[in-house]
N, C-alpha and C positions, 0 to 999 in steps of 0.2 A: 602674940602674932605680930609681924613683923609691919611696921609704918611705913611702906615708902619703896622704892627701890634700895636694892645693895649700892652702899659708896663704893663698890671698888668689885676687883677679883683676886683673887689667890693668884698670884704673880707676878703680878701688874707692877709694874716699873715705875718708880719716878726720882726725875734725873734733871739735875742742871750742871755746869760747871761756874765759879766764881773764881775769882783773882781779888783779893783785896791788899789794896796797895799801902805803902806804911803811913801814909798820913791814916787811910781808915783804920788801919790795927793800932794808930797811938787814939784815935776819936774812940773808937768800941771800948778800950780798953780804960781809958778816963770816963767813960760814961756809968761803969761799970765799979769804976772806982778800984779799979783794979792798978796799981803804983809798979808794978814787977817790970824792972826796968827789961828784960826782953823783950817788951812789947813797944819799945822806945828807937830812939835814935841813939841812947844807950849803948843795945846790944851788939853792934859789931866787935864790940869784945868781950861777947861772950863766948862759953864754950859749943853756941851753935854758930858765929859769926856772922850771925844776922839777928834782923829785925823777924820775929816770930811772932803769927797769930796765937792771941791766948784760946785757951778750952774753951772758954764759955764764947768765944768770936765765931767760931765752927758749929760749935754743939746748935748755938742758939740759930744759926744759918741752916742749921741742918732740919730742927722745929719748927722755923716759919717756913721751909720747902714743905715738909711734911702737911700740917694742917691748913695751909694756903690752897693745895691741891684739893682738899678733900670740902674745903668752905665752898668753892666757885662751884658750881650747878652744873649739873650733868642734864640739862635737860629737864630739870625742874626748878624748885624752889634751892634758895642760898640756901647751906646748912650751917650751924653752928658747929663746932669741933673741939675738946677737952683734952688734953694730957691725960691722960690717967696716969700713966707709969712710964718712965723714961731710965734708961742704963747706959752712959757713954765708957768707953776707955781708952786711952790717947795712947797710941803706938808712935807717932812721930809727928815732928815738929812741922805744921803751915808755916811757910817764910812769906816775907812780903813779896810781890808780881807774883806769887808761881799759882799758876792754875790748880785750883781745886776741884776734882769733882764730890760732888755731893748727889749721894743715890740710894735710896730705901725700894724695898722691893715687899710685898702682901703675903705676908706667910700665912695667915689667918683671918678667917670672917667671922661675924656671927651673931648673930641676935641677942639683945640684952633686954629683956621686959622690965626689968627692974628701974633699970636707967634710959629705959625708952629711947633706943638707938642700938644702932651698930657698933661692936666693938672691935676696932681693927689692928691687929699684931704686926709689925713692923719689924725688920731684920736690914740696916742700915751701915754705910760706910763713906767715908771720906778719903779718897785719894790723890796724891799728885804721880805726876811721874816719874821725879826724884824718890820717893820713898813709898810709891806703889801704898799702900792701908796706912793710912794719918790717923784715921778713927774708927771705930768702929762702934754700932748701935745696936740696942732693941726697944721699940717701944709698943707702948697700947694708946689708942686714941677711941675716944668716945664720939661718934660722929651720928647727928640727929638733924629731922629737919628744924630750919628756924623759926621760931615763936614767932 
């Protein structure tokens, strides 16, 4: 039996746009430990001829959009929120200044007794408008009230 209100509805939108600029794609990308000189001041010669946000700059923009949403309280208690299963696949390259949007939309609801929450399906994308789908996503999150 289900604990609480539903986090969410089946189609329910969540949206922001980012820009991150190349000083923050060389910081993420050193944090990360990540050396690939396209994410540098490097890469204007490379064969994207810029400075490119790596996978994990996006993806992981895209995760804290995701469960950030679903922690803040709808009217009641904060909840906790879990990854369970995440799928990225990089269609084209984030450049440095170019606006990102980042947007996941509620494909699925549903009760999980087992793990005492809601488990919610996720069907996600990253756009600019140079290259229109940057990324594309699915995920499952586990979203319960907080202890």
């Amino acid at each position: 039996m289900p604990s609480g209100a539903a986090p969410a509805t089946v189609g329910e939108l969540i949206s922001r746009t980012d820009r991150y600029s190349r000083a923050a794609i060389e910081a993420f990308a050193a944090l990360c430990n990540d050396a690939n000189p396209l994410h540098s001041t490097h890469a204007p010669g490379s064969r994207f001829g810029g400075v490119i946000a790596s996978g994990e700059h996006t993806s992981s923009m895209m995760l804290g959009l995701a469960t950030s949403h679903f922690t803040r309280p709808r009217g009641g208690p904060a909840n906790e929120v879990l990854v369970l299963h995440v799928n990225f696949a990089f269609r084209s390259p984030v450049f440095a200044d170019e606006d990102v949007a980042l947007r996941w939309q509620v494909a699925e609801l549903s009760w999980n007794g087992k793990l005492g929450g809601h488990v919610v399906l996720l069907n996600g994308e990253a756009s600019t408008a140079r290259a229109r789908t940057a990324l594309v996503a699915r995920a499952s999150l586990l979203v319960k009230a907080a202890a």
